[in-house]
N, C-alpha and C positions, 0 to 999 in steps of 0.2 A: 893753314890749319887743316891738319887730314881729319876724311872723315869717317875713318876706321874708328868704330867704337872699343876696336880692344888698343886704341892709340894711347899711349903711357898720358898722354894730354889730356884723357875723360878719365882716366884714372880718379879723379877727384868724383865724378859725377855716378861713374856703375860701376865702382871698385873696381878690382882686376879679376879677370875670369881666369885667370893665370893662378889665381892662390891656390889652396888647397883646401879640399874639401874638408878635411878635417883639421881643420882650424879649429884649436879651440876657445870658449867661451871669452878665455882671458886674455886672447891675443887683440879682441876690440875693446877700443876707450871703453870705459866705464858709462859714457854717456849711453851709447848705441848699444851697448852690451846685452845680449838676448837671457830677460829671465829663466831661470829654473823652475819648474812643477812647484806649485805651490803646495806648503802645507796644509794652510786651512779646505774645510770642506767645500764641494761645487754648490753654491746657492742652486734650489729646486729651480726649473722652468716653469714661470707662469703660464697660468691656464691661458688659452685661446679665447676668445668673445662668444663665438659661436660654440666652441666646446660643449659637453652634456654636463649638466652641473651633479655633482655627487651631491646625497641625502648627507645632510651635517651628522656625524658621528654624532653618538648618546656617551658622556662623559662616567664610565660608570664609577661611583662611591667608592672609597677605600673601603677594603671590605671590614667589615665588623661595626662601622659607621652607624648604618640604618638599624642593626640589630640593638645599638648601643642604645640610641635614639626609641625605640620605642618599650626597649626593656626599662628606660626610667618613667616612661607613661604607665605602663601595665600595672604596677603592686600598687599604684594609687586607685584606678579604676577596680583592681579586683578587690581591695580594703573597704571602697565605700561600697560597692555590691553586695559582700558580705555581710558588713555594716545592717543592710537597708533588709537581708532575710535575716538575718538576726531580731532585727528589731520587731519584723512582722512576726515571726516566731513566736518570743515575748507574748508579744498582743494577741496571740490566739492561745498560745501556754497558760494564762495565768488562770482566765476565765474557764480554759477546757479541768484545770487542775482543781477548782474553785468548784465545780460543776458536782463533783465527785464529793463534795461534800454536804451538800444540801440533800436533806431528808424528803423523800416524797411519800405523799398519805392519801390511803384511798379515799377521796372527797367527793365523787361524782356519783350521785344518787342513781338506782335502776328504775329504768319506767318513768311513762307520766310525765316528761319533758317538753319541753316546747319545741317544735322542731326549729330546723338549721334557720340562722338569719346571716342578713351580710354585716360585713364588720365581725370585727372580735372584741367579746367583753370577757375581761378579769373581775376578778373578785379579789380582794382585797382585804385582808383582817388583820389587824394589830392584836395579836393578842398578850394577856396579861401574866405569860406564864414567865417563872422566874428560873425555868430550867438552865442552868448554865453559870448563872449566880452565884458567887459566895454572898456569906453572911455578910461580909463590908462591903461590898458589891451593893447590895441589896438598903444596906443602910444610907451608901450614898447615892444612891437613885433615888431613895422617897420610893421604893416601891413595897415595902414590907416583905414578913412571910420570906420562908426557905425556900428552892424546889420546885416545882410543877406542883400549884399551888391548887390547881382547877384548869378548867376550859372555861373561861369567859374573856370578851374582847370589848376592849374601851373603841376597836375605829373597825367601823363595815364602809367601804367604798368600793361602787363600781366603775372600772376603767372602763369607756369604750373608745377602739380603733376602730379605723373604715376610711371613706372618701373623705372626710368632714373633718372639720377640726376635731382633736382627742378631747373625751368629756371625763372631767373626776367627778364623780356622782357621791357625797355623802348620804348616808342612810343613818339619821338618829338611832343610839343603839335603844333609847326608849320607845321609841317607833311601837303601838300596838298593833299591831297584825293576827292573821291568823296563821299558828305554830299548828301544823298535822300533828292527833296525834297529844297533844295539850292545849287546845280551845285558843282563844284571843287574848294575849299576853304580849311584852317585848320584847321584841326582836331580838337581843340579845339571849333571851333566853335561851333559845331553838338552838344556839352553840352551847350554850352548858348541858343542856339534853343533849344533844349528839350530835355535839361535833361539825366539822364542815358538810355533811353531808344533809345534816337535817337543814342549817340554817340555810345550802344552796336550795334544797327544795323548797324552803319557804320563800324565799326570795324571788324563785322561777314562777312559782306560782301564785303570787302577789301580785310581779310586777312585770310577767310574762315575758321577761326579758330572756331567754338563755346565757348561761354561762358557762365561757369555755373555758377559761382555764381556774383556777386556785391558787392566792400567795399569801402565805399568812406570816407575817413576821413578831418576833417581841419585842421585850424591851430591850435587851443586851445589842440586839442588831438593830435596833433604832438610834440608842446612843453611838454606837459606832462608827454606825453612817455620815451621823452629822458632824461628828470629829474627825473622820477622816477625809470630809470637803475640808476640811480647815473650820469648822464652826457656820453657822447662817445667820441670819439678818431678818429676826421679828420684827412688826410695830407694833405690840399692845397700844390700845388706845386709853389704859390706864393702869395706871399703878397696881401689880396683880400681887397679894400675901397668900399663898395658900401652904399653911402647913402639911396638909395632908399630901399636897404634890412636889414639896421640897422645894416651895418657889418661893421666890422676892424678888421681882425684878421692878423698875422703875413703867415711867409710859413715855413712849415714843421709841424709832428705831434705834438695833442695837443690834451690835452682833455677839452671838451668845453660842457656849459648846452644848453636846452633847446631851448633860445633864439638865442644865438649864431649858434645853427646846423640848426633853422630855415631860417634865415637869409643865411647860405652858401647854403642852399640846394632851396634858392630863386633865389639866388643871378645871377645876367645876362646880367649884362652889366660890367663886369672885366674879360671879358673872349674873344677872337677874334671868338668864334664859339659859344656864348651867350648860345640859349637854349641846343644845344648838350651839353656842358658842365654842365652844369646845372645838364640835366639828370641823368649825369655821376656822381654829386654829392648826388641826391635822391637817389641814388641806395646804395652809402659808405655809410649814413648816417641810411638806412634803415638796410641794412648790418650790422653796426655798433649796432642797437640797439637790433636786434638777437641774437648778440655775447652776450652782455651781459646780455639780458633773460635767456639764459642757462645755467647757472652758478648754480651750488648746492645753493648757500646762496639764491636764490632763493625762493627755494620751502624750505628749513631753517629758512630762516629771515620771520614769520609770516605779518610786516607791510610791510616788501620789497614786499612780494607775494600779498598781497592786494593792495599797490600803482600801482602795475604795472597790476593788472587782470584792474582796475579801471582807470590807467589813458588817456586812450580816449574814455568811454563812452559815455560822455556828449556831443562829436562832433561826433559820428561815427552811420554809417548809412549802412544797409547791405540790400539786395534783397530781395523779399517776397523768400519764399521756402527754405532758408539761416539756417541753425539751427547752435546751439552750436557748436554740434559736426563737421561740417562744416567750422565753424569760429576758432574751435582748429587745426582745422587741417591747414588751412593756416596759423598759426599765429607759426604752426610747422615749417612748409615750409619755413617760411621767416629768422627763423633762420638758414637752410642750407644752404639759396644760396652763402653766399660767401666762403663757406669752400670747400673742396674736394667734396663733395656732393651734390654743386650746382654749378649755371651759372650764371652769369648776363652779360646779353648783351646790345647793343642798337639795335634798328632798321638798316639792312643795308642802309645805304641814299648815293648816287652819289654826293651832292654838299651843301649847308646850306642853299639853297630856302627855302623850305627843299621836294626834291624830290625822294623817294627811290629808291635803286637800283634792280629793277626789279627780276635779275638775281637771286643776292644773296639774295633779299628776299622771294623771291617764296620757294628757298632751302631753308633755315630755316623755314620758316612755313610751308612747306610740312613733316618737321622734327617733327614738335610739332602737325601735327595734328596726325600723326601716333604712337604717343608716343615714340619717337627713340630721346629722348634729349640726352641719351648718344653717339651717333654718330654724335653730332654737332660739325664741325671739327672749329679750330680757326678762320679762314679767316671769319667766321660766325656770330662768335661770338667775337665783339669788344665791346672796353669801349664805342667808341664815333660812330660805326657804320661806320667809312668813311676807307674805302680801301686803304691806303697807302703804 
């Protein structure tokens, strides 16, 4: 055996170095046959161990994506936006529209006043005029008489504000006192003689209180008022007929409109202590329709919150110096007095002349002019005023 490798006998083992270089593909078996270039693409080379590792690409959004994505958020958030100054709008539009139509009247006496106290007290007058009335109007009120029939008032009350709880203060309008001017007579008078001005001066100087502001309503914005809470919730403690106030109602509570709560809160000859009792009813009544000012459905109910900014404009009459914000604030006030956070009194009175009692009422008004309403002890503070 030689051992020439180009020996035709290794032939088998390192093919022949005798062939030709360009041999082609198809001249070896199919077995041994050397591929061609591949079509498909070279798979990438994996990273090294040690290699620097690149920061992960950020996959950015097909575009129009995020824009699409927040343009369906946006007209929702700007709807309720809108929505929410809309609605505050409203609620400062009605009362500022509302504003503009209430009458104000020189009420504030010159000279001769009590100087400044802390807190603020209103004055308060229901008066009986029938300005604004028709003849059926007037028939169905039980209030008689056409027109602006005179200046006399069925309800004097003083509001006071301060640190303390809010105080409603009735003042019997028989109350005798001294009217400047016409000697010792009823309180009431001093408004038919002249007007808010004389009666604030008799009042400042009776009961040395200051007052700052003036609101005098009728009957037209009385009725209004309380139909436009939806009605209120008397309790007669008995069975009231009076013709002359257009009443008949039963005893016990009840809820009653407009007509009806005018009439009891008139109401004064079904009663054995006529105007104190009376008082005593302006004040449930008044009470009554604070309660239900406060109520969410309120400032909720769009027409409800416009009935009610609206329904005593057209009879309601405030002091020159008197602003909005003035007129919001006791209209605050009037819904606290009868909860925990307010008072309602009457006047202390010794007997149903109607003559006060000195004693007790010195103390209470030396209480309100100091702002100390939260130290007004009960004895003080009664429904009917009279010491029993």
């Amino acid at each position: 055996m030689s051992d020439d490798p180009d020996s035709p006998e290794y032939d088998w083992l390192y093919g022949s170095r005798k062939r030709s270089q360009k041999a082609t593909e198809n001249d070896a078996p199919e077995h041994t046959r050397v591929l061609g270039k591949l079509d498909h693409p070279r798979a990438p080379d994996l990273p090294r161990r040690d290699a620097p590792q690149e920061a992960p690409r950020e996959i950015a959004p097909t575009p129009g994506t995020e824009y699409r994505s927040k343009k369906r958020r946006i007209p929702w958030v700007r709807l309720v936006l809108l929505l929410v100054i809309a609605w505050v709008a409203f609620l400062v539009a009605v009362p500022v529209i509302a504003w503009q139509k209430i009458a104000e009247v020189d009420a504030m006496p010159k000279g001769g006043r009590p100087a400044d106290q802390p807190g603020t007290t209103y004055l308060l007058v229901g008066s009986d005029s029938r300005k604004g009335l028709s003849a059926e109007e007037n028939k169905r009120l039980g209030t008689g008489g056409v027109g602006d029939v005179g200046q006399r008032t069925d309800t004097i009350m003083l509001l006071h504000t301060g640190d303390g709880p809010s105080l409603l203060l009735s003042i019997p309008r028989d109350s005798l006192v001294p009217v400047p001017g016409h000697g010792t007579t009823k309180i009431n008078a001093a408004f038919a003689y002249g007007g808010p001005k004389l009666l604030i001066r008799t009042l400042e100087q009776t009961t040395g209180v200051k007052i700052d502001h003036y609101v005098e309503i009728g009957f037209g914005g009385f009725v209004n008022s309380v139909d436009a809470v939806g009605g209120v919730t008397i309790c007669p403690t008995k069975k009231m007929v009076d013709r002359r106030a257009n009443l008949n109602i039963r005893k016990g509570c009840q809820e009653v409109d407009g007509v009806t709560a005018l009439g009891y809160a008139r109401s004064r000859h079904t009663s054995g202590i006529g105007d104190i009792d009376r008082a005593k009813h302006q004040r449930e009544v008044v009470a009554a329709i604070g309660k239900e000012v406060v109520t969410p459905w309120t400032v909720l109910n769009p027409w409800r919150y416009h009935r009610i900014v609206n329904a005593g404009v057209s009879s309601l009459k405030v002091s020159d110096g008197t602003g909005p914000i003035d007129l919001g604030k006791f209209a605050l006030a009037m819904t606290r007095v009868n909860g925990k956070d307010g008072l309602t009194c009457s006047m202390p009175i010794r007997d149903l002349a109607v003559h006060w009692d000195r004693t007790r009422a010195l103390a209470l008004l030396k209480l309100i002019k100091t702002d100390r309403t939260a130290d007004i002890p009960k004895r003080l503070c009664l429904p009917t005023g009279i010491n029993q």
